[in-house]
N, C-alpha and C positions, 0 to 999 in steps of 0.2 A: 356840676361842681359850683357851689357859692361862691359869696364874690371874694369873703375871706380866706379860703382855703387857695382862691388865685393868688390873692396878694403874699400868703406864707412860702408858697413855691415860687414866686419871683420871688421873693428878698432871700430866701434858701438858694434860689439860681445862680443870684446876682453875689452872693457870700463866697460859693465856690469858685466861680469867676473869677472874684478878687485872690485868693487863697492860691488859684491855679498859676494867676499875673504874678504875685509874689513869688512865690514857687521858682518858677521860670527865669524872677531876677536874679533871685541866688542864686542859682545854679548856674549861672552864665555873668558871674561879676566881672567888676573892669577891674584890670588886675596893674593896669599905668595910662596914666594920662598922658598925649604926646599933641603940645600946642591944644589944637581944637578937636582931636581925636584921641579916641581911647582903645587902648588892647583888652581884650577881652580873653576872661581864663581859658574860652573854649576853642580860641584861638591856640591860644598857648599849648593845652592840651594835646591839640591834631598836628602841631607842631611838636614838639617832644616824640609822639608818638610814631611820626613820618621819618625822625631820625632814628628811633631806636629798631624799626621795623628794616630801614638803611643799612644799620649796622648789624643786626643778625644775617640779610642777607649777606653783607661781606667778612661775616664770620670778626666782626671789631668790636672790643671791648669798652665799655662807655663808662664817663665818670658817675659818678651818686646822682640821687634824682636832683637834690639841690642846686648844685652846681651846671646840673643840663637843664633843669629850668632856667638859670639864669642866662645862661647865654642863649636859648631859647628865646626868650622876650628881649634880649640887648638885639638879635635879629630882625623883631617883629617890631622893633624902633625905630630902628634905620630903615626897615621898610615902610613904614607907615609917614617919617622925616622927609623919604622919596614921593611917595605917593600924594602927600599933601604939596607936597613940592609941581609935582608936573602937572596938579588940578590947576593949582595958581598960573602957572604959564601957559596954560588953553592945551595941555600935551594930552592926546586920546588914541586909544590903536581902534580903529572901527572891527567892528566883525567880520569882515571880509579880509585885514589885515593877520588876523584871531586862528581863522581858519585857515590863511596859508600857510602860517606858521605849525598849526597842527598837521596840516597835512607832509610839512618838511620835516619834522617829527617823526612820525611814521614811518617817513620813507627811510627815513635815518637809521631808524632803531630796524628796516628790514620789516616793516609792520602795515599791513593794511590800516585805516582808519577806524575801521570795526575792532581789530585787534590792538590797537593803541587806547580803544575805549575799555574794552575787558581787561589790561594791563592795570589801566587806573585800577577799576574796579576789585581787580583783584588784590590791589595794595591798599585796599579800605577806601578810597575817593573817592567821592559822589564826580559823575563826570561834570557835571555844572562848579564845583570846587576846582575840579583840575582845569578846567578852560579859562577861570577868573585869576589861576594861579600863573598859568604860561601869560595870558596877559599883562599881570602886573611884571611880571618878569623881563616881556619884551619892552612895557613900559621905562620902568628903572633901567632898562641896557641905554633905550635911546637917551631917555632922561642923562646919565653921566655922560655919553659919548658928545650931548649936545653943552654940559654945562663944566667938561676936563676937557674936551679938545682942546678950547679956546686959550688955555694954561701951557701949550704947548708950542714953543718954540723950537724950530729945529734948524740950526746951521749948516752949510755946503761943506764945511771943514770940519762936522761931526760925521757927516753923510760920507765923507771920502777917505777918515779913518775906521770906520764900519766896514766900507768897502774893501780895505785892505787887510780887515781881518776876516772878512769871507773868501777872499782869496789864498791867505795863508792857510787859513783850517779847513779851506774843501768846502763844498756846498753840503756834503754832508756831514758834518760836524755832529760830536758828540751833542746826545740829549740828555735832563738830566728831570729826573721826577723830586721836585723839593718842595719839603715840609715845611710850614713857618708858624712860629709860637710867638708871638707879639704881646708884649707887657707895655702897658700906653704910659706914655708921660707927655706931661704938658707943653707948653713950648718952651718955656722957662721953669724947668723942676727946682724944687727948692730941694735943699738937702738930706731933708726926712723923705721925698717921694724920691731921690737918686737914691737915698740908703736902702729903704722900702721894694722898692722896682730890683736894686743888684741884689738884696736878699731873698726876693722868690726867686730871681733867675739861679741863682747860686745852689738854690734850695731844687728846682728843677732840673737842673746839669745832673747834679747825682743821681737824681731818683733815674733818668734818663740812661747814664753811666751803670748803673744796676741793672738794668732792664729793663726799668719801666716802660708801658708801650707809647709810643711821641705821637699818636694819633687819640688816645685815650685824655695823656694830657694838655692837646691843643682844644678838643672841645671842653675839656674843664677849665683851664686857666686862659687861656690866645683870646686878644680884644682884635684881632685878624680879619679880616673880611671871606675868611673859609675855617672858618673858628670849625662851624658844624660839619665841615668835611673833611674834620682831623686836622686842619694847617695846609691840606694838600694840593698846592697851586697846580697841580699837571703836570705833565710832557712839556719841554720847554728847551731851548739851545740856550747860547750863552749870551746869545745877542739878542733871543726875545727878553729873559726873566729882566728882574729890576736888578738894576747896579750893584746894589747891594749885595744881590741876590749872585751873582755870575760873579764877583770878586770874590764871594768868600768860597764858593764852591769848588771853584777853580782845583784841582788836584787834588781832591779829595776824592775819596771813594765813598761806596753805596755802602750807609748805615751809619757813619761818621756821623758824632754829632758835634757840629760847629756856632760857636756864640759864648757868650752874648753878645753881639754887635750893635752897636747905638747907631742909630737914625735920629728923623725929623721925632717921629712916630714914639719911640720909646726905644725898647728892648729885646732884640731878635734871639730867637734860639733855634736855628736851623737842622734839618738833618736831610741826605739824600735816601730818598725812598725807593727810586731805583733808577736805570740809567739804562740806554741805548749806546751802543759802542758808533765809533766813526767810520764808516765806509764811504771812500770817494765814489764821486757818481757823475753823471752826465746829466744836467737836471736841465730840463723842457719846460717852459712855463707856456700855460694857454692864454694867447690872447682874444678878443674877440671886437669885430668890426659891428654895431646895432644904430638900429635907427630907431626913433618911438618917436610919441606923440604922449605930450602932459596934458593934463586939466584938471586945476586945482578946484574944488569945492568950495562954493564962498555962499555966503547969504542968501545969496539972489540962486547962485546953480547948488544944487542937490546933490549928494553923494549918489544919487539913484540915478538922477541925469547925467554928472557926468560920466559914468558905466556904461548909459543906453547910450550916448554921446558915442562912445568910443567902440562898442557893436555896429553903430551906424556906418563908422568909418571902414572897419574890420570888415563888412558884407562887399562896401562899398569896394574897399581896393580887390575881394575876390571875386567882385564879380564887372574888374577892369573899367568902372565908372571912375576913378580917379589914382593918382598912385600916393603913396606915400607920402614923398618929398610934397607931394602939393598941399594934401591936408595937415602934414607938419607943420609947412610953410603959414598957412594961413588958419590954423585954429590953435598948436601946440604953446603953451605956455611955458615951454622954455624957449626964455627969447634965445637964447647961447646957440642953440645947437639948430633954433626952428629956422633959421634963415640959411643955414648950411641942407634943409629938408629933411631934420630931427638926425641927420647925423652925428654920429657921438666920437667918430674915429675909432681908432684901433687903442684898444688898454684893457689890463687884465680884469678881469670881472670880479675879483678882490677889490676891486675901488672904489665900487656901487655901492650901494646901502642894499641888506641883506634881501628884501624882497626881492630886488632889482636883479641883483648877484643869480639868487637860486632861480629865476624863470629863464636868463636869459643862456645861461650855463646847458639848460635841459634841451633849447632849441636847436633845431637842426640848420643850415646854412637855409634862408629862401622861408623859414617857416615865418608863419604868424602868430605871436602870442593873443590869449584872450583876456579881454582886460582885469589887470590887477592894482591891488593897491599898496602902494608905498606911503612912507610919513611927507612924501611932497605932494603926493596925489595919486591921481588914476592914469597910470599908463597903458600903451598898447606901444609893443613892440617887435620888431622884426630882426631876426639877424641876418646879417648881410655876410659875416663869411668870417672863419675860426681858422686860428693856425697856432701852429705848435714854436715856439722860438727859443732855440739855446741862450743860456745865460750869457748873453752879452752886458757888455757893461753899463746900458742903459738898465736892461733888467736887472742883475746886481744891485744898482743904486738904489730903484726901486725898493728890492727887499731891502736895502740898508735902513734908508726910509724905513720903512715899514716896521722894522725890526725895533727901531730906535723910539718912534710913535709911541708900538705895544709896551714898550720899555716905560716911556714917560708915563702913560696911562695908565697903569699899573700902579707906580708909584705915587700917581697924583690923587687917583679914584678914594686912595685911604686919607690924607690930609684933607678934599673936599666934605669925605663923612663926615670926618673927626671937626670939622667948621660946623659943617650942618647941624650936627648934635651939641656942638657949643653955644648955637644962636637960638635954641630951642628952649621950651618951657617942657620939663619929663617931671614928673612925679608919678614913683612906684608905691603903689596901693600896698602891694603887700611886701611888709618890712621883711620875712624872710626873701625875697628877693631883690631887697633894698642893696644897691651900692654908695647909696647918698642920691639925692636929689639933684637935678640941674635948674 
C-alpha cells in the first residue's frame, strides 16, 4: 500500500473517530448544571425508567412523561447538592463498608449475595450501577445524620411528656402508613406564591376528592423528599411521624384526605394509606454488653493495615497470647471505652452506627467478630453477654428519645435540602424541564 492511500485511511479513520466522539456527546447531553457538576440525560433516563419499572411492579399509576421527568432530575439535584457536599467534607464509604452493606441487603431481602446480583440484573442494572447506587445512598444517609443531628435539641421535659404518652397509648400503639404532597414556599411567601401554592392545593383536594390516585399525584406535583415514592413516608406511630404529620392524623381514618396544612416548608396535603390497629403487648427490648478495639486509618496507617492490625489481634486473643481488655487497653482508639478494656456496657444496639448495630446483633455471647468497617474505623468486636429487658422506664425514655430524635430529623432533613438547594448555582439545560433557574 503507497504512502498515499495510508494517509486517506487515517484521515478517513481519524473523520469517524471524530463523528463517532460527537455522536456519543448527543446522546448523552447534560441536561442541568449543579454548582461544579452536571446531570446528565442518561442519568435522567435510568432514572425515569427505574421508577416506571417500580411502578408497574406495584400495579401504580404514574403521571405524563413530562412531569415524571421533572421530578426525576429535581431528584438527581439533591442527590448530586449531597454528593458534592460530602466530597468537600473528606466523607467516603470504603468498599469494605460497600460490601457489608450489600451483604445486609441480602440478608434482608431473604437473598444470598448471588441472588441479590440476579435481582438487580434482572430489574435492568448493571451490578457495577447498583453497587455505586447503594453507595451513594449509604453516603447521603450518613452525610444528613452527620450535618441534621447537630440541629437537634432535645429537652428532659419533652422526654417525660413522650413518655407519658407511651404509657397512655400502650407500647403498642396504633401505626399509621401516610402519604405526603408537599407544595414549597419560601420563607417569606409574598402573596402571588401564598395565592399560587393555595390554588394548586385547592385544585389537588378535588381531583383527590374524585378519585384521583394520591400516589400518582405526589410523583407529579409533591417537592417532598419521597415525591418518587408516591408521598409514601412508611409504617410510622404517632410519636415516630413529624408533628405535623401525628396532629393532623390523629382520628382520622384510612383514605381520608387531610390538608392543606402550612408548614416551614409550604403546603401539605396528607392522606392515610393504611394503618395497623392498637394491640397492648408486653414489649422486651434487647440489650447487649460488647467490647471492641478501634483503629482509625490516617496517613501514615493504611486502611489495609489497620484490618491486618486487627486479624493480628483476633488470632492473638484465640490463640490465649493476650485478652481483649489488654489490646483494647493499649492499641484501641477509643480512648472512652479503651481504659475500661474497650468495654462499651450494656445499651441497645439501636444506638451504634448501623455497621456496628448489624455485626454485633448477629453475634453469639463469647463470640468474636472479624474485622469490619464503620465511618469511625476498623473495628473488632466481641460480645460479652445479651439480655432481653421489660420496658422499664429507663427503656421507655429511651424510646421517647428516640421517637422524639426521628421526629426532629425527619422534619429538619427537608429545610437542610431546601438550604442546600438555595445556596446552590442549578441551571436546567432543557427548558422543558425548566422550573426557573437558581
Amino acid at each position: 500500500m503507497n504512502q498515499r492511500c495510508k494517509l486517506l485511511l487515517m484521515a478517513a479513520g481519524l473523520s469517524l473517530l471524530s463523528f463517532t466522539g460527537q455522536a456519543a456527546q448527543e446522546l448523552d447531553k447534560t441536561v442541568a448544571q449543579v454548582n461544579n457538576d452536571v446531570v446528565l440525560e442518561s442519568q435522567l433516563n435510568a432514572l425515569v425508567a427505574q421508577v416506571r419499572q417500580n411502578a408497574r411492579a406495584a400495579g401504580q399509576p404514574l403521571p405524563d412523561e413530562q412531569r415524571l421527568r421533572k421530578q426525576a432530575l429535581e431528584r438527581l439535584i439533591l442527590e448530586s447538592l449531597q454528593l458534592q457536599l460530602a466530597e468537600r467534607l473528606g466523607l467516603r464509604i470504603t468498599d469494605t463498608q460497600l460490601e457489608q452493606a450489600l451483604n445486609n441487603i441480602a440478608k434482608g431481602e431473604g437473598k444470598t449475595p448471588e441472588q441479590l446480583r440476579a435481582s438487580a440484573a434482572a430489574n435492568g442494572q448493571s451490578w457495577a450501577t447498583f453497587r455505586e447506587q447503594v453507595r451513594n445512598d449509604i453516603l447521603m444517609s450518613e452525610l444528613a445524620r452527620n450535618q441534621v443531628r447537630r440541629r437537634i435539641n432535645i429537652s428532659d421535659q419533652e422526654v417525660k411528656q413522650v413518655v407519658q404518652m407511651i404509657q397512655e397509648q400502650g407500647q403498642g400503639n396504633a401505626r399509621y402508613r401516610v402519604g405526603n404532597i408537599l407544595l414549597p414556599l419560601p420563607g417569606n411567601p409574598s402573596s402571588d406564591q401564598l395565592q399560587q401554592a393555595n390554588s394548586q392545593a385547592r385544585q389537588l383536594m378535588a381531583e383527590l376528592k374524585q378519585g384521583a390516585d394520591f400516589r400518582k399525584l405526589a410523583i407529579a406535583s409533591s417537592a417532598g423528599p419521597k415525591a418518587l415514592e408516591g408521598g409514601d413516608w412508611g409504617m410510622m406511630s404517632l410519636g415516630e411521624m413529624p408533628s405535623l404529620f401525628s396532629e393532623a392524623v390523629r382520628n382520622h381514618a384510612k383514605g381520608d384526605i387531610i390538608g392543606p396544612i402550612r408548614s416551614g416548608a409550604g403546603l401539605h396535603i396528607l392522606t392515610i394509606l393504611d394503618m395497623e390497629g392498637s394491640q397492648q403487648q408486653t414489649v422486651q427490648a434487647l440489650e447487649v454488653r460488647a467490647r471492641h478495639i478501634l483503629i482509625k486509618p490516617s496517613v501514615i496507617l493504611s486502611e489495609e493495615k489497620a484490618q491486618a492490625m486487627l486479624n493480628d489481634f483476633a488470632r492473638s486473643i484465640r490463640n490465649g497470647d493476650a485478652t481483649m481488655a489488654q489490646l483494647a487497653e493499649q492499641y484501641s482508639d477509643d480512648t472512652g471505652s479503651a481504659v475500661n478494656g474497650g468495654d462499651l456496657g450494656w445499651a441497645s444496639p439501636e444506638l451504634y452506627v448501623s455497621s456496628f448495630r448489624d455485626t454485633v446483633t448477629q453475634l453469639q455471647p463469647g463470640e468474636l467478630s472479624k474485622p469490619f468497617r464503620s465511618e469511625h474505623g476498623w473495628h473488632l468486636v466481641r460480645l460479652e453477654e445479651k439480655r432481653l429487658q421489660d420496658a422499664t422506664e429507663q427503656a421507655t425514655e429511651q424510646r421517647a428519645y428516640q421517637l422524639i430524635f426521628n421526629r426532629r430529623f425527619n422534619e429538619e432533613v427537608q429545610t437542610w435540602l431546601d438550604e442546600l438547594k438555595d445556596q446552590a448555582y442549578i441551571r436546567i439545560v432543557d427548558n422543558q424541564l425548566s422550573n426557573g433557574d437558581s
